[in-house]
N, C-alpha and C positions, 0 to 999 in steps of 0.2 A: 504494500500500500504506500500510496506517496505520504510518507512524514509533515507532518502538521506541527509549527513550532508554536506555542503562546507567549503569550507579555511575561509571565514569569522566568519564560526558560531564556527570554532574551535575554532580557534586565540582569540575568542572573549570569549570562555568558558576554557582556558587551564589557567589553573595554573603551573607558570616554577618551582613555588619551589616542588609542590606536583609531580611532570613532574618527579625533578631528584630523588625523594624518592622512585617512582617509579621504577624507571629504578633500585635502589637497589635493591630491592626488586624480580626484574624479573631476575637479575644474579643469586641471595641468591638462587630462585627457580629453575632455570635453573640447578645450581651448585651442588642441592643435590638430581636431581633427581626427584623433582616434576615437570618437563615438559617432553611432548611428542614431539618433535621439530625434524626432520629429517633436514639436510643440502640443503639450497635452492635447486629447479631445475631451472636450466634455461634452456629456448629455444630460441637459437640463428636464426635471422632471417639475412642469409648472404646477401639476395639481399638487402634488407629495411637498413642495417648497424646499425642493430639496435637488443636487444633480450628482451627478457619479463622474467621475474621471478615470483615463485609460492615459498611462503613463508608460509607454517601451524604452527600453537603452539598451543597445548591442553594441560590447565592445570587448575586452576580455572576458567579460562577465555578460551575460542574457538573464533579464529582469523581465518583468510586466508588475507597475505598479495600480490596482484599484482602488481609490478612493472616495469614498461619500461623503458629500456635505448637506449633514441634515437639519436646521437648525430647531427646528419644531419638535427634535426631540429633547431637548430641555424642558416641554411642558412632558413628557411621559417619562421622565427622568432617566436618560437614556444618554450617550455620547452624541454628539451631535458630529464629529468626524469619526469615522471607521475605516479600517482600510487593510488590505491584504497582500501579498508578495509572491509573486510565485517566479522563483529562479528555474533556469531552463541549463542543457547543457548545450554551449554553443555550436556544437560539430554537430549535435543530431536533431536540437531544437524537442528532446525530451525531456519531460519536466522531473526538478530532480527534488525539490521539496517547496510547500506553501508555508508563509512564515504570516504572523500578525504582523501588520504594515503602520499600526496610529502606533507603538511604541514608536519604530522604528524613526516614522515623519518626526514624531517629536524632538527626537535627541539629535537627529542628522541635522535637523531644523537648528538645533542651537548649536551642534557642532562646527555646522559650516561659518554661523556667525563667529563663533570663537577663534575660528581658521584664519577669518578675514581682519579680526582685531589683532591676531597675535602678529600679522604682517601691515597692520595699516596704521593699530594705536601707536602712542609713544612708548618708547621703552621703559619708560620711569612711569607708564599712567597709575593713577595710586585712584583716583575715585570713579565706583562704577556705579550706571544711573539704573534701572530696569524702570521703563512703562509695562506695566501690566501685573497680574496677577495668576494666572491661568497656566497649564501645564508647559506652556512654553515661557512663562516668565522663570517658571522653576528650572526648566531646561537650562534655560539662558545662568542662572547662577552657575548652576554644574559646570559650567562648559567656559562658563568667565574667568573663571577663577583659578581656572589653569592653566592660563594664557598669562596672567600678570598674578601682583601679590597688593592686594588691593589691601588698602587702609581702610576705604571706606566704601559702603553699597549704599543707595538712597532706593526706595520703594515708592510710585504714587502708581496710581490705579482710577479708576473712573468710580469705583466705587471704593468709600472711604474706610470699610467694615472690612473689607476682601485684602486692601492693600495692608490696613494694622495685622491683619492676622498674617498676613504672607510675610511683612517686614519681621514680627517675633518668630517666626516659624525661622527663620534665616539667619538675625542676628541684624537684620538691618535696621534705619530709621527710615521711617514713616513720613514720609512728606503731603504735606497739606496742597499744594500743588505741582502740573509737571513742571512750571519753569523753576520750583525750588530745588525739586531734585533735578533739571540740566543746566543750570547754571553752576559755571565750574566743574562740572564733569569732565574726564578724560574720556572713558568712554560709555554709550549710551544704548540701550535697547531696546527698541519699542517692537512690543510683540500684543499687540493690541487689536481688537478688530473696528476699529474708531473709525467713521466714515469723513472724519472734517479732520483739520491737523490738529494734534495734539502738541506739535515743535514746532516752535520758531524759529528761524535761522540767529534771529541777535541772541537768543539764547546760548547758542552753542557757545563754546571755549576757543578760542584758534587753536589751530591744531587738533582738536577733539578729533575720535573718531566714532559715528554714528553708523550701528548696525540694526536695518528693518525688513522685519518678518510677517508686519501685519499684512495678510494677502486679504484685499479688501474691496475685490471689483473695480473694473475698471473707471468709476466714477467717484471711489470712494480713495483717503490717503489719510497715512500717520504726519506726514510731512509738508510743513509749508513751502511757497518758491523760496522763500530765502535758505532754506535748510537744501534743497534741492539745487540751488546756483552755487554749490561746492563742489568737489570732484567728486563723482556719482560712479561704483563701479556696477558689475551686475555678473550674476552667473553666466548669464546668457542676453547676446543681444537681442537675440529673434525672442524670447520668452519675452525678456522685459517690456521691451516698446509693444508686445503686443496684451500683456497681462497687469501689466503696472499701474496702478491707477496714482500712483507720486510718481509716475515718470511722463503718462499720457497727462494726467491734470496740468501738471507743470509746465511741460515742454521741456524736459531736464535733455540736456546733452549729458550723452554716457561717455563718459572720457574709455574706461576700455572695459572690457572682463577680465574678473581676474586673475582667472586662469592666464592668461594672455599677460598680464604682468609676472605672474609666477614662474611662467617659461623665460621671462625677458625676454617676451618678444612686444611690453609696451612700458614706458619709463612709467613712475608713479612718484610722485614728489611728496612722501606720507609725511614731511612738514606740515602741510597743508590738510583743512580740513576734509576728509573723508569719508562718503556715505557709500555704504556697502547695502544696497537694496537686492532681498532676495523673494524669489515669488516660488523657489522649488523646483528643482529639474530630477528629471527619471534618472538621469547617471550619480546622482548623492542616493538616490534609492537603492539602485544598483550596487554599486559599490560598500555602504552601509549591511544591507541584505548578504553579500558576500563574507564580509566582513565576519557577521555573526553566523552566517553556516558555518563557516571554515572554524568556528571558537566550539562551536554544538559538535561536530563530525568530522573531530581531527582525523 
């Protein structure tokens, strides 16, 4: 029978530091052409308020990521993202095991932000800001805090109940608003599903580096144009400009991906401030998913 992995056997075999080496790794491939990755499809399902995504990447590794987005089921108390993995063998296109995919999105989700701080923050950054509350806000600590040795984390959140509990849950303080916790931030996370900006460009720090994960329709953004008139990098150019809604809102010029800096094949002046906008690609799936077969079936 094809082996079926769960959220505990993952969680329980994932390595976070190999996780963000990872996710290098899968732009670096992504960036010069060794991936076969087409731009998600989705299929919107108008009665259900909900759509499903179909996510492929061939490249040393053959994935197919499915993903749902349901939001209506927060009233039946239920996840409201679900998702699944089925790695393939590339030479025969046989499926070799189906893995739970929402841990997976999660942690690659903040991994890849970690990847993009640990080469775009400053080297001394000492304070780190998180927008949000929610399983990616917690990602986002994991995954930040390995990349630098931070003095200080600031917590706001949209709601005032969610962020105190998540700030003690962490060790963090609690900020009463976002520009208390981004001002003076080194570097910043918004993992939020906020449809207006939550950042303002005079907020940021010079130098700061801003990593965002709120994937929030194409009409919706975490980010204002001043936050967006910074160096903007992206996973993917063809995903961004067409999935972005702080890259479509704005009219942001995407200076490169940064896969494409990481091969040095695009200079990056990380003096400068820099926003790492990510919306998800099938090759961090890919590669993530590989990752943890290979820890499950040495």
């Amino acid at each position: 029978m094809l082996p079926y992995y769960d959220k505990t056997q993952i969680a329980a075999a994932l390595d976070i530091d190999a996780l963000i080496d990872a996710m290098e790794k899968a732009l670096v491939a992504f960036s010069t052409g060794r991936v076969i990755q087409p731009v998600r499809m989705r299929v919107v399902d108008e009665a259900a308020g909900g759509d499903m995504c179909l996510m492929p990447a061939v490249t040393d590794i053959f994935a197919v990521k499915l993903v749902g987005n349901y939001p209506r089921n927060h009233d039946r108390h239920l996840p409201s993202h679900n998702a699944v993995i089925i790695v393939f063998d590339r030479a025969t296109g046989l499926p070799r095991a189906v893995l739970d995919g929402t841990y997976i999105t999660q942690m690659r989700t903040s991994a890849v932000s970690a990847m993009a701080a640990r080469h775009l923050a400053a080297p001394n950054a000492k304070v780190l800001a998180i927008l949000g509350s929610g399983a990616q806000a917690r990602g986002h600590y994991e995954t930040m805090r390995r990349i630098r040795d931070f003095d200080e984390v600031r917590v706001w959140a949209r709601d005032p109940m969610k962020a105190a509990a998540f700030a003690a849950e962490i060790g963090a303080t609690a900020c009463a608003s976002a520009e208390e916790a981004v001002r003076g931030a080194d570097v910043v996370a918004t993992t939020t599903s906020a449809k207006q900006p939550i950042v303002r460009g005079e907020w940021l720090k010079p130098g700061a580096h801003l990593s965002a994960v709120g994937w929030n329709g194409l009409d919706g953004r975490e980010l204002d144009d001043g936050v967006m008139a910074n160096l903007v990098l992206v996973e993917s150019r063809e995903a961004a400009s067409q999935e972005s809604g702080n890259i479509l809102v704005s009219g942001a010029a995407i200076h490169a991906e940064l896969g494409e800096v990481l091969a040095g094949r695009v200079a990056c002046d990380t003096t400068r401030t820099t926003v790492f906008i990510s919306v998800g690609i099938a090759t961090e799936d890919a590669y993530a998913a590989d990752l943890v077969l290979s820890a499950l079936t040495p």
